[in-house]
C-alpha positions in Angstrom: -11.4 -10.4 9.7 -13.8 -7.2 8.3 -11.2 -7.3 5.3 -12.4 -11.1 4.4 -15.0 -10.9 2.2 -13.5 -7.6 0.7 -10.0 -10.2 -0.2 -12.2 -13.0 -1.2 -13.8 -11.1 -4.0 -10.8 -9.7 -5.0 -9.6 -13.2 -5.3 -12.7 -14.3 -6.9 -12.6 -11.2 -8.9 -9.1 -11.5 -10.5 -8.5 -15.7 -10.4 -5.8 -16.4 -12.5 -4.3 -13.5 -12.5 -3.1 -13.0 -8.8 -2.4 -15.8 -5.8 -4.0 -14.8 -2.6 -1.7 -15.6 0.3 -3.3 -15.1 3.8 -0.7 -14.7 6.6 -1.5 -15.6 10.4 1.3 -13.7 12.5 0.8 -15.6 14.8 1.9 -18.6 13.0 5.4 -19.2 13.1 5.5 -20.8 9.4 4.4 -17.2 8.6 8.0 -16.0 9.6 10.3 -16.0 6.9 7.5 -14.4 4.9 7.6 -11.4 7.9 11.1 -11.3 7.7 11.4 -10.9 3.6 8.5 -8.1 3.5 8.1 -6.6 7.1 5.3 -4.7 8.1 3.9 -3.2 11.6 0.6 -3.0 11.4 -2.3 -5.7 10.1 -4.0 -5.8 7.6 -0.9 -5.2 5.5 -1.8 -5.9 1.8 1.6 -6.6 -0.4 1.3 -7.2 -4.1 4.4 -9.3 -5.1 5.6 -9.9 -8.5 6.4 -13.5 -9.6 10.3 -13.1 -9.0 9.5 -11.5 -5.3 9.8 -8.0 -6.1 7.4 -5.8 -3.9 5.1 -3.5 -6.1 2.6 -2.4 -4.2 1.6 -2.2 -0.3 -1.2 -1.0 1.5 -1.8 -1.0 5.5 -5.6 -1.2 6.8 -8.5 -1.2 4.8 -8.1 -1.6 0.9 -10.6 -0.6 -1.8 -11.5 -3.2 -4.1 -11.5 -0.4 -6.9 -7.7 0.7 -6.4 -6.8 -3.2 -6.2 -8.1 -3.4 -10.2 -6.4 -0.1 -11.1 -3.2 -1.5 -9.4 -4.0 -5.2 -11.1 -4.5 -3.0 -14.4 -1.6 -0.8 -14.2 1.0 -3.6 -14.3 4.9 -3.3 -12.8 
């Protein structure tokens, strides 16, 4: 929940260029999104291409400012 207004400006930030998908783990509709990208520890931010290629993953707190340079870099 501390990451929540940090994701919502990045979503606010980059609209229409990236989908923000917020998983609860608890949720078992989550699962076969756990199962294709696993992860052990939340936050886990993944940045997924449009075919569902991993390109990028962080685990805890993320920096708004290496989000862009990620968004900017490209695949």
């Amino acid at each position: 929940m501390a990451m929540k207004p940090i994701v919502d400006g990045i979503e606010r930030d980059h609209a229409g260029e990236l989908t923000v998908l917020r998983l609860n783990v608890q949720d078992p509709a989550s699962q076969p999104w756990m199962e294709r990208y696993p992860f052990q520890y939340t936050p886990t931010f993944i940045f997924i291409d449009g075919q569902g290629q991993e390109l990028w993953r962080t685990v805890g707190a993320v920096d708004p400012r290496e989000v862009a340079a990620s968004l900017d870099e490209g695949p």
